[in-house]
C-alpha positions as CSV (number, residue, x, y, z in Angstrom):
1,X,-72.1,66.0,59.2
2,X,-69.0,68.7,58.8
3,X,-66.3,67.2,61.5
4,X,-63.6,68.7,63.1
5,X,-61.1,66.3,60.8
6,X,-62.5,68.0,57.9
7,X,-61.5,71.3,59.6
8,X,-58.0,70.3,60.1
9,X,-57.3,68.5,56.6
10,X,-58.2,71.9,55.4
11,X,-56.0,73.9,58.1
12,X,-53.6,71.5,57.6
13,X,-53.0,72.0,53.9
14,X,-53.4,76.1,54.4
15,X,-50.3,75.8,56.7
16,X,-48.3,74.2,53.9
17,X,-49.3,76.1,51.3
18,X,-48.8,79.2,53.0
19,X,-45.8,78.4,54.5
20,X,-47.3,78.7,58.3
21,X,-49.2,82.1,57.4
22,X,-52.6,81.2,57.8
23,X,-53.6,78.0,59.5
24,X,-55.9,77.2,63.0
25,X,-54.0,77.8,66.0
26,X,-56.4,76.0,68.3
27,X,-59.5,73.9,68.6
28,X,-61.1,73.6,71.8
29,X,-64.4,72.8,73.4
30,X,-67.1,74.5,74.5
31,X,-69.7,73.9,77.0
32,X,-73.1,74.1,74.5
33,X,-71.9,75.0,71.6
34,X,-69.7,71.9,70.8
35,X,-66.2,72.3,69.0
36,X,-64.5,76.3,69.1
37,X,-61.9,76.8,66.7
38,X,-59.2,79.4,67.2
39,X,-57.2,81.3,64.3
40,X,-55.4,84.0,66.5
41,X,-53.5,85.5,63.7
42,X,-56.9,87.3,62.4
43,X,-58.7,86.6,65.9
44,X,-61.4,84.8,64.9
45,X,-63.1,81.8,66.4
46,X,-65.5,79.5,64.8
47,X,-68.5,77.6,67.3
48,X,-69.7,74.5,66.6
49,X,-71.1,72.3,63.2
50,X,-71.8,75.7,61.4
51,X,-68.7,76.8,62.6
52,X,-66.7,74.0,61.3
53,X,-68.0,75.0,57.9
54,X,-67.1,78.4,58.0
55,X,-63.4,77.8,59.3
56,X,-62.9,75.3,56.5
57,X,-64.5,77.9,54.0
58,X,-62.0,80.2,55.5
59,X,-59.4,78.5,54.7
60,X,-60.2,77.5,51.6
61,X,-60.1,81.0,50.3
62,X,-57.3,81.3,52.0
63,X,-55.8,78.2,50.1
64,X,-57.3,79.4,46.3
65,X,-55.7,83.0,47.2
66,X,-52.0,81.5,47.3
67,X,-53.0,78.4,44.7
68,X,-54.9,80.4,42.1
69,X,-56.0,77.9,39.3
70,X,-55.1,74.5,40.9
71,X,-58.0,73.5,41.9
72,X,-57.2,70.4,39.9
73,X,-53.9,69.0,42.0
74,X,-55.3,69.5,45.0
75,X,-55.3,66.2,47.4
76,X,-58.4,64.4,47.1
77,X,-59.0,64.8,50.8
78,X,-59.1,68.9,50.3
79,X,-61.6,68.6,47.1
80,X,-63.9,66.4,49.2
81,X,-64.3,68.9,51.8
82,X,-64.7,71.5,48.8
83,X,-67.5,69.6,47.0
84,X,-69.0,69.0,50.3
85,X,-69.2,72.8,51.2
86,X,-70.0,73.6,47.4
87,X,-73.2,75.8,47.0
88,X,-73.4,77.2,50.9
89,X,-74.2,80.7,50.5
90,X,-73.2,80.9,54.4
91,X,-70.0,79.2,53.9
92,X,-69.3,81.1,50.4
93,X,-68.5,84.7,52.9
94,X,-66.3,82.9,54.6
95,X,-64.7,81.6,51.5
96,X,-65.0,85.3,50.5
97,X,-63.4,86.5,53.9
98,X,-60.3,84.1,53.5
99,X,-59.5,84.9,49.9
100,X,-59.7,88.6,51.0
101,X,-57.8,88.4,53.7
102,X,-54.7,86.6,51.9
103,X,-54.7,88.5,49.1
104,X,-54.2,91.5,50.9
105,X,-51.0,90.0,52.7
106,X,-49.4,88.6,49.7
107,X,-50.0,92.0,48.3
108,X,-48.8,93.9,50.7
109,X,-47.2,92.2,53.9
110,X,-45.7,89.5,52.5
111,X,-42.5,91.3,52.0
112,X,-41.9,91.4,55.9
113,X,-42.7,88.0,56.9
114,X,-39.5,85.7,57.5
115,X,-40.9,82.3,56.3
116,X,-39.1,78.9,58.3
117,X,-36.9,76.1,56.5
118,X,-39.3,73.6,57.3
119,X,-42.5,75.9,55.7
120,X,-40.5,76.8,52.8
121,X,-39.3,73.0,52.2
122,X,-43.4,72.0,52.6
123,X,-43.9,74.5,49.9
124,X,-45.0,73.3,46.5
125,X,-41.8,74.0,44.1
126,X,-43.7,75.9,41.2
127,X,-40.5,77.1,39.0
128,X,-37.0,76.5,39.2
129,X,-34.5,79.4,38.8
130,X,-30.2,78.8,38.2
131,X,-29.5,78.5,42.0
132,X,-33.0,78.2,43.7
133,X,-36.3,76.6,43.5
134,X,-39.4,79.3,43.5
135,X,-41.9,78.6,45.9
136,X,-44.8,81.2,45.8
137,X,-45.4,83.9,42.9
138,X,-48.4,86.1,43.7
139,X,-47.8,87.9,40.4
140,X,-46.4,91.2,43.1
141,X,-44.3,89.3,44.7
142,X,-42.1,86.2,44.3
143,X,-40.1,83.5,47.2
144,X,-37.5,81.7,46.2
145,X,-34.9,79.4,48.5
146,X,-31.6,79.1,47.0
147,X,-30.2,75.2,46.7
148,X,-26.5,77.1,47.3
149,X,-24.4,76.9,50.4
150,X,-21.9,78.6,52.1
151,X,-19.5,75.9,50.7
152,X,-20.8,77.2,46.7
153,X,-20.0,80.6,47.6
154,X,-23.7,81.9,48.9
155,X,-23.6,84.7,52.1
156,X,-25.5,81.5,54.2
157,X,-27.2,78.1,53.7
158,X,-30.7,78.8,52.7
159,X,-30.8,81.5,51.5
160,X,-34.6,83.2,50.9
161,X,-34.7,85.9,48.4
162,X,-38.1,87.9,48.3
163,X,-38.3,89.7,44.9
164,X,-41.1,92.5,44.0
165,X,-41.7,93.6,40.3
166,X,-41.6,97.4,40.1
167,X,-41.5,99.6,37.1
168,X,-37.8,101.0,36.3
169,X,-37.3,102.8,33.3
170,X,-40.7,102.2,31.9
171,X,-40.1,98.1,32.2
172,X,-41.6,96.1,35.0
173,X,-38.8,94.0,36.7
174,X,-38.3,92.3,39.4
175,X,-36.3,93.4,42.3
176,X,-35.0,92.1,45.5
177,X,-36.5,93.7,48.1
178,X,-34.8,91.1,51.2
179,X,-32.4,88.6,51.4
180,X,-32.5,86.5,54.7
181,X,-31.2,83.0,56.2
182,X,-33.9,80.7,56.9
183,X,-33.9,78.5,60.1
């Protein structure tokens, strides 16, 4: 039986991958139909066993869209809940759906989203630049949160620099695009 702590050890570990992006909001119940879960940033809501399936398919696209090619060091918890929901061709459009969905932000929305210390310190650290540690590259754009302070001559303390590559003079590069204070 799909339970709802299989649906939150998969929410749980799309919040921290995503730095709070994508994650459930709310599970409630529901008179008949069991367990109702609640993502209010794409307003959907899952109902009962079958829901539970989908929302943790959801969100396991979700996770593969920001982790592409990990599969491997993922927590055992999170490939448990994957093995159990391999081969569901219901669960596979929501897998579909969630992929889709985060691809298109860090595409294209990431670039206005203000991340939070404590997301960006739950973040895995997957390269390590002169003054910061970079936390997501979707190949568009890149995160990184500087290890300077004010006190080694950086604007602020935690400082998030959000670079995109772009073409300039025929080479792609990658520029900054924002520069803001985490809190």
């Amino acid at each position: 039986m799909f339970t709802q702590a299989k649906v939150r050890i998969i929410s749980d570990y799309t919040k921290k991958v995503s730095g709070d992006v994508f994650g459930l909001q709310a599970i409630g119940g529901d008179i008949g139909n069991g367990v109702r879960y609640f993502d209010c940033r794409e307003q959907l809501v899952w109902l009962g066993s079958r829901g539970s399936r989908e929302a943790a398919s959801y969100y396991l696209g979700v996770i593969d869209a920001f982790n592409p090619g990990i599969i491997g060091d993922l927590p055992a918890d999170v490939l448990a809940v994957r093995e159990e929901l391999n081969g569901d061709r219901f669960s596979q459009a929501w897998y579909d759906r969630g992929m889709n969905t985060a691809n298109y932000w860090l595409h294209y929305r990431l670039e206005d989203h203000t991340f939070s210390l404590a997301a960006l310190q739950a973040m895995q650290v997957i390269g390590v630049g002169h003054t910061d540690n970079i936390v997501l590259n979707t190949g568009v754009f890149k995160v990184a949160l500087s290890r300077m302070t004010v006190a080694d001559g950086a604007p602020y303390d935690h400082q998030v620099t959000i670079q995109k590559i772009r073409t300039v003079n025929g080479r792609n590069e990658w520029v900054t695009v924002r520069e803001y204070e985490a809190k």
